[in-house]
Every structure is written in structure tokens, then in C-alpha cells.
C-alpha positions in Angstrom: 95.4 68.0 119.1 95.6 64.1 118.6 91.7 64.0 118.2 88.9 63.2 115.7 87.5 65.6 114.1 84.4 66.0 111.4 85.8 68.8 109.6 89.3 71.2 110.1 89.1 75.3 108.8 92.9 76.2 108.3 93.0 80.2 108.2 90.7 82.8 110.0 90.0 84.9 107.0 86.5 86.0 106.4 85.2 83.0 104.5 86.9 80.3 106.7 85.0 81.9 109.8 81.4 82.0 108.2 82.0 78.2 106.8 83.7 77.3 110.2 80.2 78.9 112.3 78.2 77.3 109.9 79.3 74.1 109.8 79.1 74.5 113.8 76.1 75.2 114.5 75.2 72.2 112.0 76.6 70.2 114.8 79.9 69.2 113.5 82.8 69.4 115.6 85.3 71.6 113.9 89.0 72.5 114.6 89.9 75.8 113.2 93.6 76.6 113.1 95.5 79.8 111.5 99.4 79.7 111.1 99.7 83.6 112.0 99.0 84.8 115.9 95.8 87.0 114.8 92.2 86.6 113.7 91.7 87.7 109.5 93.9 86.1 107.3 94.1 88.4 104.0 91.3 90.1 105.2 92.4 91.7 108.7 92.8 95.1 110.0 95.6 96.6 111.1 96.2 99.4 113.2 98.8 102.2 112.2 101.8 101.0 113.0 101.1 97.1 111.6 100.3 99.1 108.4 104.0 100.7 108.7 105.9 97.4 109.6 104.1 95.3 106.6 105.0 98.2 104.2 107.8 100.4 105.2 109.5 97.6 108.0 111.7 100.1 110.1 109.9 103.4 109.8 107.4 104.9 112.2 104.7 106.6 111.5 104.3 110.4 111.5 103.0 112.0 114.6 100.6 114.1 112.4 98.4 110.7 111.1 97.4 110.9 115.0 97.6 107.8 117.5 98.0 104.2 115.6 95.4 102.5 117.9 92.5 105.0 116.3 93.1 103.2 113.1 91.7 100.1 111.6 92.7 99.6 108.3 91.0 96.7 106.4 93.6 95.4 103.6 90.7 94.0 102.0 87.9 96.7 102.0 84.2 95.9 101.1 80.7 97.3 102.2 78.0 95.2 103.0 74.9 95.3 101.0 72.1 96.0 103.6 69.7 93.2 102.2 72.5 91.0 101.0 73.5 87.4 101.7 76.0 88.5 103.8 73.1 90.1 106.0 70.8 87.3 105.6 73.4 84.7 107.3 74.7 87.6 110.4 71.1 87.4 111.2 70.5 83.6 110.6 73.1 82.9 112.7 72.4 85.8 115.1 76.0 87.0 114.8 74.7 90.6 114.8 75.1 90.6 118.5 78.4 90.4 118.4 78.8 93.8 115.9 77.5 97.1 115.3 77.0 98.6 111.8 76.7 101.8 110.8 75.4 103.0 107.3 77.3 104.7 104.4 76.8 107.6 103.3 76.8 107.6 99.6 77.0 105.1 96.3 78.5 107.4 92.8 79.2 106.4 89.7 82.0 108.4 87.0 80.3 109.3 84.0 81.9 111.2 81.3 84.8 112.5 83.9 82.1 113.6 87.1 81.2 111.8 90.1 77.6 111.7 90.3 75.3 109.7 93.2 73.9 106.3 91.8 70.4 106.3 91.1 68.5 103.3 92.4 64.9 103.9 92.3 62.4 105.5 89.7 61.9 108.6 91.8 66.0 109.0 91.8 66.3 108.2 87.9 64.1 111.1 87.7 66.2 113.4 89.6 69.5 112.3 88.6 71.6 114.7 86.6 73.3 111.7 84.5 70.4 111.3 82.4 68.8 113.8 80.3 64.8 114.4 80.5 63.6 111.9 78.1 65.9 109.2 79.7 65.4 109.9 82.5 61.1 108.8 82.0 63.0 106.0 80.1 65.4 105.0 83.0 61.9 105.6 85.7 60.1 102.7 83.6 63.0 100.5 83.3 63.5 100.9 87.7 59.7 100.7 88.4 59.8 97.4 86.3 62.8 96.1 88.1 61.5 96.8 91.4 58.2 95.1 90.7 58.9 91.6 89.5 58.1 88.7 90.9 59.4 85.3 89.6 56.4 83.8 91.4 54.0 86.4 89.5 53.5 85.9 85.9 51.4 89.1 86.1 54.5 91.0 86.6 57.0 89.8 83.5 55.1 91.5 81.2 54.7 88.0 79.1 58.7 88.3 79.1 61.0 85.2 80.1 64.0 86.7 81.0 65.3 83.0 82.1 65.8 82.8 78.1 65.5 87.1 76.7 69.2 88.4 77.3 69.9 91.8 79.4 70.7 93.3 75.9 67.4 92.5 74.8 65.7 94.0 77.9 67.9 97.0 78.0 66.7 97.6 74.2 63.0 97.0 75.2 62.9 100.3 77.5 65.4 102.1 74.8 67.8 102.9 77.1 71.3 104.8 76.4 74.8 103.3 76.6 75.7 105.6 79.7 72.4 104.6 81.3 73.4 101.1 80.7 76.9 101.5 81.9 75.8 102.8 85.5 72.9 100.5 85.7 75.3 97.2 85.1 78.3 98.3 86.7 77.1 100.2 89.9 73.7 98.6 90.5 73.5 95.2 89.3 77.3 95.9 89.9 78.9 93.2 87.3 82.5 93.2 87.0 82.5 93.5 83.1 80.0 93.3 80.0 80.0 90.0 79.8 76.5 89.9 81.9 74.8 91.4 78.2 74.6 88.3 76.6 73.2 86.5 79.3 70.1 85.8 80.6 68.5 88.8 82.2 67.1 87.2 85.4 70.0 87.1 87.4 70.6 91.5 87.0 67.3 92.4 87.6 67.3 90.4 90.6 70.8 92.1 91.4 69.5 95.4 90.8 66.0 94.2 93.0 68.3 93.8 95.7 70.1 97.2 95.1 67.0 98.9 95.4 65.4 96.9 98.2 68.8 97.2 100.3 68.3 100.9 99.8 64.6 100.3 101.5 65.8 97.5 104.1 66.4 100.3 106.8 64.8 103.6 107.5 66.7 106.8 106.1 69.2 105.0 104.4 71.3 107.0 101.6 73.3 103.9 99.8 71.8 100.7 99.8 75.3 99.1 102.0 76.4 99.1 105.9 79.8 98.9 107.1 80.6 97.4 111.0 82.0 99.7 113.4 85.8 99.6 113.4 86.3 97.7 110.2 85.9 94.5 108.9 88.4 92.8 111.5 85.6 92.2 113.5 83.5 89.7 111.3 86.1 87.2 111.4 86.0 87.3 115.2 82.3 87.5 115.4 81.8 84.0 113.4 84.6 82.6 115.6 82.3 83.6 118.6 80.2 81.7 117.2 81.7 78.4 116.3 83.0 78.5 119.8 79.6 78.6 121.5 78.7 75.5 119.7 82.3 73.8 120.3 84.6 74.8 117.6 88.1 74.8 119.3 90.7 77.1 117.9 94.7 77.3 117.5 96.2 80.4 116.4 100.2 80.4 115.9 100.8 77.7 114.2 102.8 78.3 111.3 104.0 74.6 110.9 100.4 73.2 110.1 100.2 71.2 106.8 97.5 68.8 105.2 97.9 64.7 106.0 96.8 62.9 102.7 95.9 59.0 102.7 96.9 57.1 100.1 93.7 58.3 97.3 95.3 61.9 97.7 92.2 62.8 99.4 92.9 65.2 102.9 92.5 63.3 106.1 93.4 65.6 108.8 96.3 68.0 109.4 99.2 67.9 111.1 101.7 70.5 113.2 104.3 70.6 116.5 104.5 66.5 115.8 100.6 66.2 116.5 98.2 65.0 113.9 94.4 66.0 114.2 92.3 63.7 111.6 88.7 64.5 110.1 86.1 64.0 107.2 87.5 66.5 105.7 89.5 70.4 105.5 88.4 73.4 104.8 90.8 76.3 104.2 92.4 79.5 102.0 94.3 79.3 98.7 97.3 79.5 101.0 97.3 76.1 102.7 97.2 74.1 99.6 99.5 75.8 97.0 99.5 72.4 94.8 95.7 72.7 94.5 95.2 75.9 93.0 96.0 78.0 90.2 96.3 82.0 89.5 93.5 83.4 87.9 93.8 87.1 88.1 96.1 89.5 89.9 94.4 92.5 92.0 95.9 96.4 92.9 94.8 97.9 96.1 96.5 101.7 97.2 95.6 102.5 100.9 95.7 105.8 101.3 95.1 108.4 104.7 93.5 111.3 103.7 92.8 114.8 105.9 89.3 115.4 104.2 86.4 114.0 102.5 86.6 112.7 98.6 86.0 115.9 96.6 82.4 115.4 95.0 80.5 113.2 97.0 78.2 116.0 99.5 81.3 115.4 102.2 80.2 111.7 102.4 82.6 109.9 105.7 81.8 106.9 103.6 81.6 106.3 100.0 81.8 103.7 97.3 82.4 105.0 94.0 82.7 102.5 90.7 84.9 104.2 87.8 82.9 101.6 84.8 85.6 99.6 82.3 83.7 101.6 79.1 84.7 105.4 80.7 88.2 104.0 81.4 88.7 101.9 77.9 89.2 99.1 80.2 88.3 95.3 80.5 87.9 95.9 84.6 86.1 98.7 86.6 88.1 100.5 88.9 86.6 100.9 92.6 87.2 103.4 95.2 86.4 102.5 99.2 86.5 105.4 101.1 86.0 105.0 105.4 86.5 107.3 107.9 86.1 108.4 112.0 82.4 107.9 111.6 83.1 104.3 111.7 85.9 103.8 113.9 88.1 103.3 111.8 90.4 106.5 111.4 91.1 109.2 114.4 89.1 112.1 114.0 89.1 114.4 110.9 90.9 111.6 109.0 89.6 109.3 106.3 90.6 106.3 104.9 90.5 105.3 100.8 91.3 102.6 98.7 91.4 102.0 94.9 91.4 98.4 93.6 90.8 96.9 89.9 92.0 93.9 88.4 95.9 93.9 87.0 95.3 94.4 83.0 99.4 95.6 82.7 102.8 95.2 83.7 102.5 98.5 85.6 99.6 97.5 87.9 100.5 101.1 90.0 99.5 103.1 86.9 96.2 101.6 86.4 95.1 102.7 89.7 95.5 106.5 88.1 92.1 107.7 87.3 90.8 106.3 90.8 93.4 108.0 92.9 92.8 111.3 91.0 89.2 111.9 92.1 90.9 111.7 95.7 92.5 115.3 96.1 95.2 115.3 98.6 96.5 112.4 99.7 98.1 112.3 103.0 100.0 108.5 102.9 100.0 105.6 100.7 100.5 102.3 100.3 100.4 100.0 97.1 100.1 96.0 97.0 99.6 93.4 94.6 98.3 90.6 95.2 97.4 87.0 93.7 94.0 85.7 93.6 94.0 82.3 93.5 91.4 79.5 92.7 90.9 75.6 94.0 91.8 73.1 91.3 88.4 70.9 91.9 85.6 71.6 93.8 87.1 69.2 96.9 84.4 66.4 96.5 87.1 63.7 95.3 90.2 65.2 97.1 87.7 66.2 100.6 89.8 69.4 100.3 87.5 72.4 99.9 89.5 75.7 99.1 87.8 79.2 98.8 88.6 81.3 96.1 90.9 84.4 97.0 89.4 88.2 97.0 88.9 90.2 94.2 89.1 94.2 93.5 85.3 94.6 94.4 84.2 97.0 97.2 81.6 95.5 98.3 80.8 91.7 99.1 78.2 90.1 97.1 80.8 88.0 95.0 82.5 86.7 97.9 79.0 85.5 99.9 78.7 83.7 96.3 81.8 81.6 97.3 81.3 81.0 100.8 77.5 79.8 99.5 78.9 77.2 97.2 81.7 76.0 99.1 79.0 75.2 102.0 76.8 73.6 99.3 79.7 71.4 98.3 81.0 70.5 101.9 77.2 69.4 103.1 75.4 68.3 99.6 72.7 70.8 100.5 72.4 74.8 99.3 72.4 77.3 102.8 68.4 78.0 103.9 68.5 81.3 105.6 64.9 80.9 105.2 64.9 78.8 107.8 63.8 80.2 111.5 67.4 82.1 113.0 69.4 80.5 115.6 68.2 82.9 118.5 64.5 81.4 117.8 65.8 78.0 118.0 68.0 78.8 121.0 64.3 79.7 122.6 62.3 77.1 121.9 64.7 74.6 123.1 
């Protein structure tokens, strides 16, 4: 370990493996290094019985939840949007050799009490029982105009500049109802509160472009996200693959490692077991620098094993559904992430479902209410809260780049806005995926 390094990734959680393959296949040598004896971090997955011993230490599971090696259990759950970032950089870097995905079944909405299916396009708006007739035409305009614009094509804005007209103002223009507009910004363009209104309205239409052209990316699609085959364990590992191929060297179990300093409090390498490693700089979770971050928001996740599907969603194995602040009198939507055998995550005829938002109370259990009650019978469960931490500074003085920890989202389009950033900070340069992919390269070479 007494080497030189360019840059050190302390933790294997999701972000810290997609940075670590990045950086490379940029050609950097990196040493990656995780204090526990397993690939994930906070976002792991853990068969039955590691879901017993981190929650009920001493008890086994019951025989009738079937055999604890069937079950992969994310402990943080999120789908993949099928034309997302995340997608974009699994086939840049031609990780998608190293997983399978599978697609989900269904994306519903709550409105006024009901589950209903999310519509995306302006063939679905027209179809969709949430609306009545005359929104519905409304809601058909307001999707066909989403789906067409170009920010290239001036013929498409209809001479409006939504870098400067707010998504209030839009919204307005095609007369659109309060419920329309709940569903639209909360499970499409799928903002976390209203706070998007205000803004300008570039950013959601290109959020609910993506939404709709997800939907389209593959052929008989029902939801516009994909989910790997036997949880999301396996993203971690397959970016690890990768950094290894191009000469990343990892240490797993060492729960000693701490951060070396110089003298200008920036991080110079890292240290554990009496050996020090040095580099340009470190890379790593919230975890590894507790003096360098501060608590932003606390987040409630239930885990529960269920013997059926979730009651009103067509018998879906897989399902997101978003539960919108405004139905709930909330300042944070509720989401439920529900997984089954279909993916290899669960033995047969048994699902798995979580429910997550944002702490708002001192009785963070309670506020998970109206999500678990659209579950029916619930089989086992499990509650945590947890912290979510952000960095301090943005590591360019102190060389110490930090990711931001998870939130209550189901699906991962926030967190690909992190791992984007923190690679923009670490190299001075934003990610091309544009660029040809790595298994083009690899053959031309």
C-alpha cells in the first residue's frame, strides 16, 4: 500500500464505483478501499438473513419467507430511467456486459385517494382516467409540445424562451388543472417539491422529454425505467470490474483507513494497518470525513416482504408509485419501490416494497402511513432512518471530494446529478457520453 497514487475512492457505494471506473478508464491510477468486507456501502443488498442480523441481531428468519439466498434486498432502492444518465454512462463505459436488466412493469401516481398508471405521452393523456375529457385534449397538447422541442430548433418553442418564462407560466399557457399539474411535476418531470414552479421551465420539459423518450428507448416498454437482475448490488461490482481492467487496485476490510492531511488541510493520501498510500487527491462517502460535512435532511425507508402484488397496479412484479406532497399536505412526496421474483430479487411468489420520503416530524414511522397502506398485507417489516449528509466545499481547495448521501427518491436521476458534478470538479471538465463508448475504442486500438 506504500505507493503513489493519482487519486484514492474510500467506500464501494454506488457513486464511489462509477467515479472510481471513470476516473480509470481516464488513465489515472486509482486505489479504491472500503472499511467493511463487501462491495455497496449504503447502497448494498443483502440477502435474508443479513437483513435479519442488521435489524433484529439474534433472530432467524421464518421458514415461510422461503430460503435467504433467493433474496436480494437493496437498502437503498431506485429504478433506472431507461434513457437516463445512468444509462448513458453503463453504455459509455460498456459496463452493460457485466449486467442484465429487466424492465418494470408499471409507473402510478395517487390522485385524490386511487392509484392510477402515469400518463407519459399524448396518446396516454388521452386515455387516462385522472383527467376528465376536456383536460384530457388539454394535457394531449401540453405532452405533444413537450415531446417535440428542440433547443436547437427555434421552429419548435413556439417563439417561447422558457430559459427565462417560468413552468407556472407554461403550465398556464395550455390551461392545465392543479391535479394535472401535480402528476405532471411530481411523477414525470419527477421534482421533489413545488419549488420547480418558479423556475425556469427548460430544465422540466427536458425532464419530462426524457420521461417520455425512456418510455420509447426500448421496444414494448410499459414504464419509462429498468431495473438489473438481482438488485442493485450488482452495479457497484460491475464499475469495480471495470476500474480493475484498467488497473484500479482494491482493499476491502479495512476498517482502520483514515485521511492523511498536509499541513494546508488539503487530503494527501490515506492511511491504515501502519501503511500510508499518498495521491492527488481522495474521493469518498459522507462517512470517511465526518468533519467535512453537514446534515441536510433525514430520510425513512420501511422494507417490507410481501405474498402478492400491490393492490391496484394490473398485478405489476414491479412498480414505482409517487404519493405527490399536495395529496398528502406535505412538503415531501412519499415513494413506494415495489420488486419481486421477476427480477431476482425475491423467491418465487414473493415481492419486495419500500416506502421512503423525507423526515418532516419527530415520528418519522408515522409519515410513512399513507404509502404503506396502499400495500395490503404485509408479510415483514423493517424501518430505518437514516442521515443524508452533504460535503462542506466542493473539494477543490481541501482535494477532498465527498458525494452527497441518498435521498428518499425511487429512482436515480438525482443521484447521476451528483456523481456528474463531483467528476466535473475532480477533472475540470463536464462527463462527454457523447463521446464514441469504450468498446469502440477498445477496437480500434
Amino acid at each position: 500500500m506504500d505507493e503513489e497514487y493519482d487519486a484514492i475512492v474510500l467506500g464501494t457505494g454506488f457513486k464511489e464505483c462509477i467515479i472510481s471506473g471513470l476516473l480509470s478508464v481516464d488513465g489515472l491510477k486509482v486505489l479504491h478501499i472500503d472499511r467493511n468486507n463487501y462491495y455497496g456501502g449504503q447502497s448494498a443488498s443483502l440477502n435474508l438473513n443479513q437483513l435479519y442480523e442488521r435489524f433484529r441481531p439474534g433472530q432467524k428468519p421464518p421458514a415461510e419467507l422461503g430460503p435467504s439466498r433467493d433474496y436480494n434486498v437493496d437498502l437503498v432502492p431506485k429504478f433506472i430511467m431507461a434513457n437516463g444518465n445512468l444509462v448513458k454512462v453503463l453504455v459509455h463505459t460498456d459496463v452493460t456486459k457485466y449486467l442484465e436488466f429487466k424492465a418494470v412493469d408499471g409507473s402510478f401516481v395517487l390522485n385524490k385517494g386511487r392509484v392510477e398508471k402515469v400518463p407519459a405521452t399524448d396518446w396516454e393523456a388521452l386515455k387516462s382516467p385522472l383527467m376528465g375529457l376536456f383536460e384530457k385534449r388539454r394535457a394531449a397538447k401540453f405532452f405533444s409540445y413537450c415531446q417535440q422541442y428542440n433547443e436547437r430548433d427555434p421552429s419548435t418553442w413556439r417563439n417561447w424562451d422558457l430559459t427565462r418564462m417560468t413552468m407556472h407560466e407554461l403550465y398556464t399557457q395550455f390551461g392545465l388543472d392543479v391535479q394535472t399539474i401535480d402528476f405532471v411535476g411530481h411523477a414525470i418531470a419527477l421534482h421533489q417539491n413545488d419549488g420547480y414552479m418558479m423556475q425556469p421551465a427548460l430544465p422540466t420539459v427536458q425532464k419530462i422529454k426524457l420521461y417520455y423518450e425512456s418510455m420509447m428507448r426500448y421496444e414494448g416498454l410499459t414504464s419509462p425505467y429498468i431495473y438489473p437482475l438481482y438488485g442493485l448490488g450488482e452495479l457497484p461490482q460491475a464499475f469495480a470490474r471495470l476500474s480493475a481492467v484498467y488497473g484500479g487496485t482494491y482493499m476491502l476490510s479495512r476498517p482502520d483507513v483514515e485521511v492523511v492531511y498536509n499541513d494546508a488541510g488539503a487530503a494527501v493520501g490515506v492511511k491504515s494497518e501502519g501503511e500510508t498510500a499518498k495521491a492527488k487527491f481522495v474521493v469518498g462517502d459522507p462517512t470517511y470525513f465526518p468533519e467535512k460535512v453537514r446534515k441536510t435532511a433525514r430520510v425513512v425507508r420501511a422494507m417490507c416482504i410481501l405474498s402478492h402484488p400491490i393492490p391496484s397496479t394490473n398485478d405489476s412484479h414491479s412498480v414505482q408509485i409517487i404519493l405527490p406532497q399536495k395529496q398528502l399536505n406535505r412538503r415531501h412526496d412519499i415513494y413506494v419501490f415495489c420488486c419481486s421474483y421477476s427480477h431476482n430479487v425475491a423467491p418465487r411468489d414473493k415481492w419486495i416494497a419500500f416506502v421512503s420520503t423525507t423526515v418532516e416530524t419527530s415520528d418519522p414511522q408515522a409519515e410513512l402511513a399513507p404509502g404503506l397502506q396502499l400495500l395490503g398485507k404485509i408479510d415483514e417489516r423493517f424501518v430505518e432512518v437514516v442521515d443524508v449528509f452533504e460535503p462542506l466545499e466542493d473539494g477543490t481547495r481541501d482535494k477532498a471530494f465527498i458525494s452527497k448521501g441518498y435521498d428518499a427518491t425511487s429512482h436515480f436521476e438525482s443521484e447521476m446529478l451528483d456523481v456528474m458534478d463531483m467528476y466535473r470538479r475532480i477533472t475540470g471538465k463536464p462527463l462527454d457520453l457523447g463521446k464514441e463508448d469504450l468498446r469502440k475504442r477498445q477496437e480500434s486500438q
